[in-house]
N, CA, C, O and CB atoms as a CASP TS submission, in Angstrom:
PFRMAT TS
TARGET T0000
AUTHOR 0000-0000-0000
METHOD Language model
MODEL 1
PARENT N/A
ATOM      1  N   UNK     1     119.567  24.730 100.744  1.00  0.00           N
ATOM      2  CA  UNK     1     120.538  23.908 100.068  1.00  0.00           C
ATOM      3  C   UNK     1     121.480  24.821  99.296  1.00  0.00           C
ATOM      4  O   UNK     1     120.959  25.677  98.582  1.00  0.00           O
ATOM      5  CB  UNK     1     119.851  22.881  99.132  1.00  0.00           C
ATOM      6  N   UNK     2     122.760  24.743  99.354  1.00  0.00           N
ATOM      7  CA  UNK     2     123.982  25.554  98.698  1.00  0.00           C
ATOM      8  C   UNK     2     124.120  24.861  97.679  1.00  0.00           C
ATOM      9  O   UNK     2     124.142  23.657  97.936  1.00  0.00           O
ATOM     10  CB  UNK     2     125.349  25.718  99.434  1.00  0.00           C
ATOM     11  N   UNK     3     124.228  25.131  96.567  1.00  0.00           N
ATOM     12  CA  UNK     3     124.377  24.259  95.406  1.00  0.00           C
ATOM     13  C   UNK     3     126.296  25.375  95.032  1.00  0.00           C
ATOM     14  O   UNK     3     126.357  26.579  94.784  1.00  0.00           O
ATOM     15  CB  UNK     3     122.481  24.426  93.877  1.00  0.00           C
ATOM     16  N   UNK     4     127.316  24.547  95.121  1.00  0.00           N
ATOM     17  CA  UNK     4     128.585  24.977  94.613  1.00  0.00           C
ATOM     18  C   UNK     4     128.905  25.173  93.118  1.00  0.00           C
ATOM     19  O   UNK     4     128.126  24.470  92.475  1.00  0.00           O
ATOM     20  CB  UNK     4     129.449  24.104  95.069  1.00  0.00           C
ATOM     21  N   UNK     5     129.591  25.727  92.459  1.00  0.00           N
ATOM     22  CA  UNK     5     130.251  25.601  90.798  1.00  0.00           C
ATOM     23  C   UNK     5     130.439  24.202  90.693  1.00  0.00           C
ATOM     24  O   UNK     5     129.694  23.420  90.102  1.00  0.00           O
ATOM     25  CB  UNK     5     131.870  26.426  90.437  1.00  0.00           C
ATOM     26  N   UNK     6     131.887  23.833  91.539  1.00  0.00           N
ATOM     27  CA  UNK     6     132.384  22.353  90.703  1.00  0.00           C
ATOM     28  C   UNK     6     131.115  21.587  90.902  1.00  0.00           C
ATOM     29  O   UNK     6     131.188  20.612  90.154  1.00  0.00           O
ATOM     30  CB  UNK     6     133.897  21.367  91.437  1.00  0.00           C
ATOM     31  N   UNK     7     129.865  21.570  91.632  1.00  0.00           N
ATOM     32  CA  UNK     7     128.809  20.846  91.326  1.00  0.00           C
ATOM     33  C   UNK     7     128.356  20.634  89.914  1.00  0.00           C
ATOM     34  O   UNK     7     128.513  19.629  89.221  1.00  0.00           O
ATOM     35  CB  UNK     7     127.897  21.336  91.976  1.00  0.00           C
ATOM     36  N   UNK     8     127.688  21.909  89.575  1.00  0.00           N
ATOM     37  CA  UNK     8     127.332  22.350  88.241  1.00  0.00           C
ATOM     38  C   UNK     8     128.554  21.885  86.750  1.00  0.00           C
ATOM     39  O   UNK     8     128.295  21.607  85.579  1.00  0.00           O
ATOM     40  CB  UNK     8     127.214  24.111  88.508  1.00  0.00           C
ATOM     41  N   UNK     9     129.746  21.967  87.417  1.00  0.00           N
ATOM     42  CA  UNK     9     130.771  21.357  86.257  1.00  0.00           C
ATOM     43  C   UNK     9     130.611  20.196  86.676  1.00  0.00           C
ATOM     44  O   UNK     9     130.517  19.649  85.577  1.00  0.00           O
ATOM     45  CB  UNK     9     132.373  21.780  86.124  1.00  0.00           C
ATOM     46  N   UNK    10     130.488  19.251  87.517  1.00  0.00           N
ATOM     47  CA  UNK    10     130.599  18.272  87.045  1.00  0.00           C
ATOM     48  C   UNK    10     129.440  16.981  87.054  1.00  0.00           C
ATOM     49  O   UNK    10     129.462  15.751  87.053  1.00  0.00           O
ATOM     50  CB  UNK    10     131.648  18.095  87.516  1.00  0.00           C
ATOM     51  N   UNK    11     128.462  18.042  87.063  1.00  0.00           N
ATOM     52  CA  UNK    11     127.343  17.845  86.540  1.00  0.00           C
ATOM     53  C   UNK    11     127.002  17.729  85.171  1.00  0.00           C
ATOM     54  O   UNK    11     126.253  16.853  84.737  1.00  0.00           O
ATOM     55  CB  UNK    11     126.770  18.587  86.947  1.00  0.00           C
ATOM     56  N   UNK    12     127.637  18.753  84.371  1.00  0.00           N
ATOM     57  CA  UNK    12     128.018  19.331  83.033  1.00  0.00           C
ATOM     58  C   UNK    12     129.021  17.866  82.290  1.00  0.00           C
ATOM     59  O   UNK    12     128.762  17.316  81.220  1.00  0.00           O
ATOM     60  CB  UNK    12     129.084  21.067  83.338  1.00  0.00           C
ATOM     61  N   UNK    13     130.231  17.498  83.295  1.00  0.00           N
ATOM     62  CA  UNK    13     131.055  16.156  82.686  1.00  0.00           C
ATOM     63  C   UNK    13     130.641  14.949  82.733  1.00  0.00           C
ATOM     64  O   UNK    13     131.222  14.034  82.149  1.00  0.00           O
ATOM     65  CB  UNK    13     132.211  15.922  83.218  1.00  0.00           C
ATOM     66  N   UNK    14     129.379  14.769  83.572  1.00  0.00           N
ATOM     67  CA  UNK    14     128.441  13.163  83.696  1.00  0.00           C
ATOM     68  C   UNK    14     127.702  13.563  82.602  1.00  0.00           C
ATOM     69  O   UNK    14     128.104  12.769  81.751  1.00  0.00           O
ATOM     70  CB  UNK    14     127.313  12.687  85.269  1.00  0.00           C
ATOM     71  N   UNK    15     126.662  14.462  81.910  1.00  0.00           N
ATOM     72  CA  UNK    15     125.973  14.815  81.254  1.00  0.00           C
ATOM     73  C   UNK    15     126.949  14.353  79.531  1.00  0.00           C
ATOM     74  O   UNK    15     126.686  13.533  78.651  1.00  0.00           O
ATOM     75  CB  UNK    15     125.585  16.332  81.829  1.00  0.00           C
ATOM     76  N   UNK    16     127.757  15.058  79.653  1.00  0.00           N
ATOM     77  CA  UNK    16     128.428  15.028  78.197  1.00  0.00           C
ATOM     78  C   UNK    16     128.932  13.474  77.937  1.00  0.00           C
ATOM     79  O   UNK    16     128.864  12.826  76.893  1.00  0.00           O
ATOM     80  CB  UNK    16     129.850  16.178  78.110  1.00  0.00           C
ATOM     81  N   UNK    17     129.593  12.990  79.552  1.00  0.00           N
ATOM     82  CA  UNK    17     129.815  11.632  78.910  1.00  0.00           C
ATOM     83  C   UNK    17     128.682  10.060  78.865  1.00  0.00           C
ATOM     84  O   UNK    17     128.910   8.933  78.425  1.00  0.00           O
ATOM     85  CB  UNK    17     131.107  11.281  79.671  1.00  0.00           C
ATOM     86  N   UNK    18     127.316  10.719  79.604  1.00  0.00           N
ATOM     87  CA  UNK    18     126.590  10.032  79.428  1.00  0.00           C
ATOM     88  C   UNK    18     125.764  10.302  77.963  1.00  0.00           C
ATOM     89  O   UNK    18     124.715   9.690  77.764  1.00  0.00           O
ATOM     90  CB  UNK    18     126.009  10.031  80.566  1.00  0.00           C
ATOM     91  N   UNK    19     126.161  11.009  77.207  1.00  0.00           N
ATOM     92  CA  UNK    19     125.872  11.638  75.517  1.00  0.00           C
ATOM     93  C   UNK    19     126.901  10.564  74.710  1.00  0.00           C
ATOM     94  O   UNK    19     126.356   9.730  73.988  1.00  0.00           O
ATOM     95  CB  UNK    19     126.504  13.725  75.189  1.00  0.00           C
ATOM     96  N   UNK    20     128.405  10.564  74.817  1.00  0.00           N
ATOM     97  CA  UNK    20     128.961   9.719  74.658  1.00  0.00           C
ATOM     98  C   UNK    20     129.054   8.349  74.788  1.00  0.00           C
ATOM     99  O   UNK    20     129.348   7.800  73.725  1.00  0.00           O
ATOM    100  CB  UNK    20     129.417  10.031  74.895  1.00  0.00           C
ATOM    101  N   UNK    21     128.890   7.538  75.821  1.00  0.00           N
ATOM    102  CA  UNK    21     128.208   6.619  75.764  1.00  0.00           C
ATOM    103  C   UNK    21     127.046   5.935  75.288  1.00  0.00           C
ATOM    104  O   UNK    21     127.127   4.733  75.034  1.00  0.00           O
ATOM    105  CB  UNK    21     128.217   6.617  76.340  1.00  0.00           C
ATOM    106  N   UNK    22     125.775   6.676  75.110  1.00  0.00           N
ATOM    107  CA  UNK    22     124.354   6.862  74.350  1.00  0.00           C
ATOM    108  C   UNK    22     125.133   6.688  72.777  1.00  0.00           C
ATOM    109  O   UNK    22     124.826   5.655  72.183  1.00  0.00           O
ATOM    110  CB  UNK    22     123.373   8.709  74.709  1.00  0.00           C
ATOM    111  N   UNK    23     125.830   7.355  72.276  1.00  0.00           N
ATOM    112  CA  UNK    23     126.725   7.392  71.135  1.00  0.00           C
ATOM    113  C   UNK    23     126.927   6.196  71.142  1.00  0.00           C
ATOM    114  O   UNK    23     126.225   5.296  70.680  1.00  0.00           O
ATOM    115  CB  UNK    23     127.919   8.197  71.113  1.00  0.00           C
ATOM    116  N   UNK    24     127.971   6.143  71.709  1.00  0.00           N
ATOM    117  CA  UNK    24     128.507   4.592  71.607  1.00  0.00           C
ATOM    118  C   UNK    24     127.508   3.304  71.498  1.00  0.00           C
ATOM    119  O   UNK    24     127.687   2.435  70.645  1.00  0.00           O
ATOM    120  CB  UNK    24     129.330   4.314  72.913  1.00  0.00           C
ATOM    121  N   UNK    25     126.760   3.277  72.159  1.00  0.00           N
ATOM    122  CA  UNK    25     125.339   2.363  72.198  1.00  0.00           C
ATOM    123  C   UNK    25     124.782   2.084  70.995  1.00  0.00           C
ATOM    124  O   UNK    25     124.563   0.924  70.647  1.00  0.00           O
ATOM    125  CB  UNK    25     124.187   3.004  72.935  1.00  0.00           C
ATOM    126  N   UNK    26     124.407   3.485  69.999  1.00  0.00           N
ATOM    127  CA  UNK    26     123.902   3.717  69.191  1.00  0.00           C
ATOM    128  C   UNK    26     124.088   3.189  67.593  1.00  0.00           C
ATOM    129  O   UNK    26     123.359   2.828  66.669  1.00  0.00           O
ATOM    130  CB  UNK    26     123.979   4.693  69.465  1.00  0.00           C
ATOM    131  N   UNK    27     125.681   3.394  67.887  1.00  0.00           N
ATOM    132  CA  UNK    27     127.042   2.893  66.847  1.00  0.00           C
ATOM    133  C   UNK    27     126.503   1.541  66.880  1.00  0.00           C
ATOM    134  O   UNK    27     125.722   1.005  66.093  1.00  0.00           O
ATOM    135  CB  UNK    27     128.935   3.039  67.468  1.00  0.00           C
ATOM    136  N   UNK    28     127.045   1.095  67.907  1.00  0.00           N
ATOM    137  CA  UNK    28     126.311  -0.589  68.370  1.00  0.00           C
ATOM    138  C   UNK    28     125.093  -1.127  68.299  1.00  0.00           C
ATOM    139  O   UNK    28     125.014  -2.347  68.156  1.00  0.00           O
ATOM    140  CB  UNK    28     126.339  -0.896  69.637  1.00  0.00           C
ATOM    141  N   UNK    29     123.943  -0.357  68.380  1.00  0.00           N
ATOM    142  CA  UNK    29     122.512  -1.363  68.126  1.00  0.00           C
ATOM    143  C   UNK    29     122.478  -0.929  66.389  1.00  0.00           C
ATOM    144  O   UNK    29     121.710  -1.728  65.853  1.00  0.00           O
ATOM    145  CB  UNK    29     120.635  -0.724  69.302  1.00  0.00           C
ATOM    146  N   UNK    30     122.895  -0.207  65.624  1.00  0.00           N
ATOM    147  CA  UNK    30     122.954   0.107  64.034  1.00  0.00           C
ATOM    148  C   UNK    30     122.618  -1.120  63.299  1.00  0.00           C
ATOM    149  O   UNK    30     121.848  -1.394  62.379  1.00  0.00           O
ATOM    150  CB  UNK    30     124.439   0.614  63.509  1.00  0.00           C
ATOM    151  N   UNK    31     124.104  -2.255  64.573  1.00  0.00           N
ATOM    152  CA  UNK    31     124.274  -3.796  63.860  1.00  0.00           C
ATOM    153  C   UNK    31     123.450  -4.913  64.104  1.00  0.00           C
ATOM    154  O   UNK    31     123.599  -6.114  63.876  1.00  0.00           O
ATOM    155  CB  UNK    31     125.500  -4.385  64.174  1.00  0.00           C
ATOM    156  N   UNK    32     122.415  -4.154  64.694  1.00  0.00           N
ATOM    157  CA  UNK    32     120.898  -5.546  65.189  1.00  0.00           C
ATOM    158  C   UNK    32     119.841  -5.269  63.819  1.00  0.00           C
ATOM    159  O   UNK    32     119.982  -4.337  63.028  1.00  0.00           O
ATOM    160  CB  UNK    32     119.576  -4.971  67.311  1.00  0.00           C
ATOM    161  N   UNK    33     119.085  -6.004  63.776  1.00  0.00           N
ATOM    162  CA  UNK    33     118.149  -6.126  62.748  1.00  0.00           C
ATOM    163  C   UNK    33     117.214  -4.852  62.730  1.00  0.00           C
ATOM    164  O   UNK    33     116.853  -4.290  61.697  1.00  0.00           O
ATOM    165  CB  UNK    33     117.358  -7.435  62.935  1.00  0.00           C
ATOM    166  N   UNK    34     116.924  -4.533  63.812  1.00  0.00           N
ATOM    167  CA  UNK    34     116.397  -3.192  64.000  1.00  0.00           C
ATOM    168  C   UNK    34     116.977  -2.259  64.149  1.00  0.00           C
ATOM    169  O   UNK    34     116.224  -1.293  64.277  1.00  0.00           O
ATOM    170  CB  UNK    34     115.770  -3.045  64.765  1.00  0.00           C
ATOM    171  N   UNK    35     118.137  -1.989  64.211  1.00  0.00           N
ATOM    172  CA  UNK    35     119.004  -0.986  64.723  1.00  0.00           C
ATOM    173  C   UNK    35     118.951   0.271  64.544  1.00  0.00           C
ATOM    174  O   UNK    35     119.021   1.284  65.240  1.00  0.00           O
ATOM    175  CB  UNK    35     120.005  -1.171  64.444  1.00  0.00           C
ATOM    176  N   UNK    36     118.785  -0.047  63.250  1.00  0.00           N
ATOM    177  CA  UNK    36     118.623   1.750  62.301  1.00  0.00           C
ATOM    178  C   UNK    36     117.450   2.953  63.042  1.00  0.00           C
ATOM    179  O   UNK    36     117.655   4.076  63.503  1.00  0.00           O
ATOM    180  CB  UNK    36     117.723   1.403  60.248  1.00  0.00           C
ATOM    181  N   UNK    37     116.339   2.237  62.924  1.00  0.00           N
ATOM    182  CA  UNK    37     115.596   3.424  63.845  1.00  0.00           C
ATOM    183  C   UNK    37     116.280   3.760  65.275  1.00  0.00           C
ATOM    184  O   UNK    37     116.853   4.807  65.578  1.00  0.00           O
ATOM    185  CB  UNK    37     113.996   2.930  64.213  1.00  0.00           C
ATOM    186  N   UNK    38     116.077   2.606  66.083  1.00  0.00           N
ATOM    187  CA  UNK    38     116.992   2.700  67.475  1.00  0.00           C
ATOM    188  C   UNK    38     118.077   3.201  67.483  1.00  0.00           C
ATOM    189  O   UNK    38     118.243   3.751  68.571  1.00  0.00           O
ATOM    190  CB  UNK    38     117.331   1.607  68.054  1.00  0.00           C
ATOM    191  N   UNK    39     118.992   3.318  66.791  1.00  0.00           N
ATOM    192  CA  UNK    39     120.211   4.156  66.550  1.00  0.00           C
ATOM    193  C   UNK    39     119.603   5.276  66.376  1.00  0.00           C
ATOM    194  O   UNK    39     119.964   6.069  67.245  1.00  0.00           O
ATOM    195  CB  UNK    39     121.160   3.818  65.414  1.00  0.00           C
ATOM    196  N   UNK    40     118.778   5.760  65.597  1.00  0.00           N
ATOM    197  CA  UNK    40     118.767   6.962  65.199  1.00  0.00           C
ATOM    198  C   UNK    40     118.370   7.847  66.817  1.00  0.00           C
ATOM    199  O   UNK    40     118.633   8.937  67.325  1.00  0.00           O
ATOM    200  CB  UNK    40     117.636   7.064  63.826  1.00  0.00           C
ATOM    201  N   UNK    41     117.738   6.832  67.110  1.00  0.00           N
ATOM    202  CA  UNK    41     116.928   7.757  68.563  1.00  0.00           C
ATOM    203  C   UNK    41     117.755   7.917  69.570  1.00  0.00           C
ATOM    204  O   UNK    41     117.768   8.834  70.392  1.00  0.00           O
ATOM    205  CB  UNK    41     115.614   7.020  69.366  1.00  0.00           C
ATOM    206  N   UNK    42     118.609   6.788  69.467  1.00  0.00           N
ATOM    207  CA  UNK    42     119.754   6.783  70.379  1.00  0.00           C
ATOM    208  C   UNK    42     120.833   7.720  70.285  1.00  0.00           C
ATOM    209  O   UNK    42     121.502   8.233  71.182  1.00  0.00           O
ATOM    210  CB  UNK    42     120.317   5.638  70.319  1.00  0.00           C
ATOM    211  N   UNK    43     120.881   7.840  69.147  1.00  0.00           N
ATOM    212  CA  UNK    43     121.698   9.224  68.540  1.00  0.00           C
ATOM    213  C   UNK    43     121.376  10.509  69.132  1.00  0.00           C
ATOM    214  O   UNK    43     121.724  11.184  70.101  1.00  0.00           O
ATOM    215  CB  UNK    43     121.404   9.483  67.002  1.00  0.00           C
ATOM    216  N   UNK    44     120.419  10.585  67.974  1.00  0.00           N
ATOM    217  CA  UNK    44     119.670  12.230  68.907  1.00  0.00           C
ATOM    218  C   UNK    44     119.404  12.148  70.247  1.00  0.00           C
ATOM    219  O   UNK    44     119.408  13.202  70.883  1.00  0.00           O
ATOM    220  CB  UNK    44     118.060  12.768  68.421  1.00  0.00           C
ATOM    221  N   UNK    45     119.154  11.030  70.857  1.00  0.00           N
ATOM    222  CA  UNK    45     119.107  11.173  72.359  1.00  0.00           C
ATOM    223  C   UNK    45     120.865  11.908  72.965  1.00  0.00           C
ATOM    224  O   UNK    45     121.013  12.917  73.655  1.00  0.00           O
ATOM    225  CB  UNK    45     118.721   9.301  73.051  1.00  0.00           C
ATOM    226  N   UNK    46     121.892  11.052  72.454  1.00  0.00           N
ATOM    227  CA  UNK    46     123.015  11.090  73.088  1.00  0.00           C
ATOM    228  C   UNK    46     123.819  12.971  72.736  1.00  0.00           C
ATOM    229  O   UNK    46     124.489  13.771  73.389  1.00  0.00           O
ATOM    230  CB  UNK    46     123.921   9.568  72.426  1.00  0.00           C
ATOM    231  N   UNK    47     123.183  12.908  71.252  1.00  0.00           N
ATOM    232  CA  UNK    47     123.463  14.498  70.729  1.00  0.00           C
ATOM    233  C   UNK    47     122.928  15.606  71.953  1.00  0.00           C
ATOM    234  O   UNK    47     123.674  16.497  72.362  1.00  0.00           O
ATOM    235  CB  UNK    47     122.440  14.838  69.094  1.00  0.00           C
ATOM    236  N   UNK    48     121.661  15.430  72.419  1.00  0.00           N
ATOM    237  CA  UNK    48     120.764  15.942  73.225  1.00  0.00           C
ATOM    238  C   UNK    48     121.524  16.369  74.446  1.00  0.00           C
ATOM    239  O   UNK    48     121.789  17.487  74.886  1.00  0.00           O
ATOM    240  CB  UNK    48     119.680  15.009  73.473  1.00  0.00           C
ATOM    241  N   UNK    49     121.774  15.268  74.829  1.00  0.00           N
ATOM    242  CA  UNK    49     122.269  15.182  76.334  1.00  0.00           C
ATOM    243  C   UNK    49     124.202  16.067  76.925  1.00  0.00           C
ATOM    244  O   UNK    49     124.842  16.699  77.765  1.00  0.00           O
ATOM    245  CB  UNK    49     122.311  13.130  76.518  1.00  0.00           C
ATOM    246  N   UNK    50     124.170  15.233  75.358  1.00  0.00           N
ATOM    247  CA  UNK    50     125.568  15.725  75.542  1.00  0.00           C
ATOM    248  C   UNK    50     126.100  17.483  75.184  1.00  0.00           C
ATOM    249  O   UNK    50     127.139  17.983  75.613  1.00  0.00           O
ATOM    250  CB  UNK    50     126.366  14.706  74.561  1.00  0.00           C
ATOM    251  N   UNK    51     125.003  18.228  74.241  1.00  0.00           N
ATOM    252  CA  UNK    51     124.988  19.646  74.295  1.00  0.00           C
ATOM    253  C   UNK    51     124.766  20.063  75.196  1.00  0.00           C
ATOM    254  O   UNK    51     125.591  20.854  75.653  1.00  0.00           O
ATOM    255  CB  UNK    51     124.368  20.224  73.659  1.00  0.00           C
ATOM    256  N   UNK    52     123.307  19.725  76.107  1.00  0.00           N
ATOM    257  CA  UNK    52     122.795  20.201  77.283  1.00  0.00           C
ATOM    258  C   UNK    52     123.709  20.525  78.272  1.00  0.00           C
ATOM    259  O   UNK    52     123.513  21.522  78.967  1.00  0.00           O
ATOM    260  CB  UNK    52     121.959  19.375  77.767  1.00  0.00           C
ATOM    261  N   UNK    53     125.016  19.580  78.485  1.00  0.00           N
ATOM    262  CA  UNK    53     126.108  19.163  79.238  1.00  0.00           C
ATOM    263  C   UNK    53     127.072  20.750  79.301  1.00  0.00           C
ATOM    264  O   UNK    53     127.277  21.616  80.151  1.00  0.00           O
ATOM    265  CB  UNK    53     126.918  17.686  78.389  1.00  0.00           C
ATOM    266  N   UNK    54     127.526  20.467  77.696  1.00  0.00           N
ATOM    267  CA  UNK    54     128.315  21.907  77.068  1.00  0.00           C
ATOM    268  C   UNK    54     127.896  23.106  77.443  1.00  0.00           C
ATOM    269  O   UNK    54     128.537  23.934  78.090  1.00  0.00           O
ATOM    270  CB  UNK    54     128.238  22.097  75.607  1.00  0.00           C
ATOM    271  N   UNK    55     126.528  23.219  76.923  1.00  0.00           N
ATOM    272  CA  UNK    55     125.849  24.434  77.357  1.00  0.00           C
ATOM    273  C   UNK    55     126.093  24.914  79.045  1.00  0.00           C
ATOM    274  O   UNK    55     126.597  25.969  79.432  1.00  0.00           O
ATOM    275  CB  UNK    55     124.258  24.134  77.054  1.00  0.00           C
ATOM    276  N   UNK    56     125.499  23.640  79.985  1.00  0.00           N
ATOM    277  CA  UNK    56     125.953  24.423  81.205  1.00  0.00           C
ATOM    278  C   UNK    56     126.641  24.143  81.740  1.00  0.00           C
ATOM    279  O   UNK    56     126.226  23.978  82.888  1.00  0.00           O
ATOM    280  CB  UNK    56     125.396  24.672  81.997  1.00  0.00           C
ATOM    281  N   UNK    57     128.033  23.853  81.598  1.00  0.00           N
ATOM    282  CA  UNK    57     129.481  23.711  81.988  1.00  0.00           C
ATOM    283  C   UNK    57     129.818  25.336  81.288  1.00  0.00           C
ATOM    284  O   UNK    57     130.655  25.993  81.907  1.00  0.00           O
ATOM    285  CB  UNK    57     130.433  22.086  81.189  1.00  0.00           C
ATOM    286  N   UNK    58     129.430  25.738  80.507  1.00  0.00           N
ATOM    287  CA  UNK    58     129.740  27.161  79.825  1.00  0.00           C
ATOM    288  C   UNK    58     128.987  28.250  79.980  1.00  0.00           C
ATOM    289  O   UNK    58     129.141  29.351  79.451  1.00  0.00           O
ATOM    290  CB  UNK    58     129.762  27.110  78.532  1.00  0.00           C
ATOM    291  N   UNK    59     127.761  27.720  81.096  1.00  0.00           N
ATOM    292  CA  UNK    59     126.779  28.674  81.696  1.00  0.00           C
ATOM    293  C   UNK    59     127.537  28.610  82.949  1.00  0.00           C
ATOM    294  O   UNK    59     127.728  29.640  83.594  1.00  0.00           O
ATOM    295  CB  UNK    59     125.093  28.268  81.744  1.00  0.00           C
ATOM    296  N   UNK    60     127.883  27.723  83.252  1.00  0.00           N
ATOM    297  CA  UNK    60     128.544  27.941  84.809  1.00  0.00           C
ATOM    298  C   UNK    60     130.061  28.429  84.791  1.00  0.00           C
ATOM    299  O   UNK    60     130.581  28.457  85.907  1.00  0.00           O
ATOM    300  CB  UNK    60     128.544  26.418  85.709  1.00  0.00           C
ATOM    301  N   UNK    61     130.811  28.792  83.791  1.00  0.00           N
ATOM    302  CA  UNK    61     132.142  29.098  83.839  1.00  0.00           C
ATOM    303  C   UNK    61     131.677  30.600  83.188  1.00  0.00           C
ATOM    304  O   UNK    61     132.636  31.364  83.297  1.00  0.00           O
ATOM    305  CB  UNK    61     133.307  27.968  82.970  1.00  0.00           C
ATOM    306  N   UNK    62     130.825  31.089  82.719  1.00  0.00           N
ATOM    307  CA  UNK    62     130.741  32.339  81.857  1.00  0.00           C
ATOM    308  C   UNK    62     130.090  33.087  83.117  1.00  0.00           C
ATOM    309  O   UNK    62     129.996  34.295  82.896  1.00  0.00           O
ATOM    310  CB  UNK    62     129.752  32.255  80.249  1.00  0.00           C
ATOM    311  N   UNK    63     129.644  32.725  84.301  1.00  0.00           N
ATOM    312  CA  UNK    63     129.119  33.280  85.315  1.00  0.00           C
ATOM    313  C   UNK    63     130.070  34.351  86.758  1.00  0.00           C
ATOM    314  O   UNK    63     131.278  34.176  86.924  1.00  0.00           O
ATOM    315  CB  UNK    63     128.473  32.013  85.747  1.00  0.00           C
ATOM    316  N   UNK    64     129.406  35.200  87.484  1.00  0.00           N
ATOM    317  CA  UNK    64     130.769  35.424  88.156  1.00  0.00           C
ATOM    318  C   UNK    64     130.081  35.144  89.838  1.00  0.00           C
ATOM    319  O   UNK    64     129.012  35.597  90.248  1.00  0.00           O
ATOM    320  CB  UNK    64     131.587  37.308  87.761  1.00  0.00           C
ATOM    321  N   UNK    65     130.940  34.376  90.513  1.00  0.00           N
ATOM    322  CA  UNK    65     130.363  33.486  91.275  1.00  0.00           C
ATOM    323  C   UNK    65     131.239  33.887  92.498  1.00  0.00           C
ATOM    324  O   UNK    65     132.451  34.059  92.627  1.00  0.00           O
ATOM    325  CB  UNK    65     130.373  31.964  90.728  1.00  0.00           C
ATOM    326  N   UNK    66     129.926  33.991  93.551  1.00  0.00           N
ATOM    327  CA  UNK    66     130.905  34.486  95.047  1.00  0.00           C
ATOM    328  C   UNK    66     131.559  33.195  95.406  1.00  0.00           C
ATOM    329  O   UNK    66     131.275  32.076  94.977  1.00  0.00           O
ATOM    330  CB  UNK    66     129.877  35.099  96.627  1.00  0.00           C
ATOM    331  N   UNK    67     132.688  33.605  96.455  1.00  0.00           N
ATOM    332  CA  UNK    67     133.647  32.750  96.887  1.00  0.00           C
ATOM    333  C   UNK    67     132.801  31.452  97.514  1.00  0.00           C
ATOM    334  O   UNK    67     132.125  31.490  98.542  1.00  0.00           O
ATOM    335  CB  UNK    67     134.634  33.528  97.940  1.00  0.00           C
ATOM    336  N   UNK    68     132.993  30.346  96.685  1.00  0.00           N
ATOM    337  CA  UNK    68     132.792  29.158  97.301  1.00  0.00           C
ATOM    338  C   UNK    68     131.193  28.839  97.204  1.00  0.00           C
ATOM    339  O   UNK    68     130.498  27.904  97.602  1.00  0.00           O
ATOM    340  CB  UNK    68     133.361  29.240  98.773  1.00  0.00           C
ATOM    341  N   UNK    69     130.900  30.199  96.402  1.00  0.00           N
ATOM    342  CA  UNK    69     128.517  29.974  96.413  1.00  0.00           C
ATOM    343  C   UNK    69     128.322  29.708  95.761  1.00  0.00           C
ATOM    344  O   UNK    69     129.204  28.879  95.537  1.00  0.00           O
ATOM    345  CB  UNK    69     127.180  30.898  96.429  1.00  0.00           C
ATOM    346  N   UNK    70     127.698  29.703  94.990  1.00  0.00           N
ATOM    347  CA  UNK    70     127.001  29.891  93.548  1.00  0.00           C
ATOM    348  C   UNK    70     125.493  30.425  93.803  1.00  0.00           C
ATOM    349  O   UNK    70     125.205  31.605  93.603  1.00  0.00           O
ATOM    350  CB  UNK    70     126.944  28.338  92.643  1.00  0.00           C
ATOM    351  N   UNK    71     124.594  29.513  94.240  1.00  0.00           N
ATOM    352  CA  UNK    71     123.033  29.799  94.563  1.00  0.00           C
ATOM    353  C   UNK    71     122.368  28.833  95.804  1.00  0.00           C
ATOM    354  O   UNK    71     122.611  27.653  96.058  1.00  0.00           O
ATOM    355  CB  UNK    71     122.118  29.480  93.088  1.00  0.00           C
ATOM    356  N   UNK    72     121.794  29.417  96.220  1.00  0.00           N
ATOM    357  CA  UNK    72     121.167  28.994  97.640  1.00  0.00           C
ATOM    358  C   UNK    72     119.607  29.125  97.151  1.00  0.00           C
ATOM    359  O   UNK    72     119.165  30.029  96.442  1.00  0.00           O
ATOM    360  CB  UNK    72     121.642  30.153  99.142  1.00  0.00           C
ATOM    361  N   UNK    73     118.901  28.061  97.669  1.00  0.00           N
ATOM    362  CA  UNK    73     117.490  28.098  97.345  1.00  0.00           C
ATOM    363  C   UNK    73     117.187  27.540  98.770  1.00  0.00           C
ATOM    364  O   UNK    73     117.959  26.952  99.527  1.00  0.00           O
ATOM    365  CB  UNK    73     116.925  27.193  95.925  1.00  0.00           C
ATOM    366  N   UNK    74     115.826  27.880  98.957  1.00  0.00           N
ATOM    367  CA  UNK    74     115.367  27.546 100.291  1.00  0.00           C
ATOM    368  C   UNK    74     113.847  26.942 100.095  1.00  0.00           C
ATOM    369  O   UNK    74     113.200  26.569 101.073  1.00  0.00           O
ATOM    370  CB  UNK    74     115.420  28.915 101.289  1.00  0.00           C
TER
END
C-alpha cells in the first residue's frame, strides 16, 4: 500500500475539523442540565483531536518526501 503526502494532510484537515466540531458540541451540551461535565470531556476530547491533527499536518510538511511517495508498507 503507497500511502501519498496530500493523504497525510488531509488526514491532518478531517482531524482538526473534527476537534472543531467536538468544540462546537461541547459549547452546546454546557446548556443541558448535565452539560458541564460532558462539555468538559467533550472539550478535552475535541482539544485532543484537533492537536493530534496540527502535529501531523506539520510532521508531514517538515518531512522531505520522494516525488509523489511518501511510505510504502507491505
Amino acid at each position: 500500500m503507497t500511502v501519498y503526502k496530500w493523504m497525510i494532510i488531509a488526514l491532518s484537515w478531517e482531524m482538526r475539523l473534527r476537534g472543531a466540531v467536538m468544540g462546537v458540541g461541547a459549547g452546546l451540551v454546557a446548556f443541558t442540565v448535565a452539560g458541564l461535565p460532558a462539555a468538559a470531556v467533550l472539550g478535552s476530547l475535541g482539544v485532543g483531536v484537533g492537536m493530534t491533527g496540527e502535529g501531523l499536518k506539520n510532521w508531514a510538511n517538515e518531512r522531505t518526501w520522494p516525488k509523489n511517495v511518501c511510505l510504502t508498507v507491505s
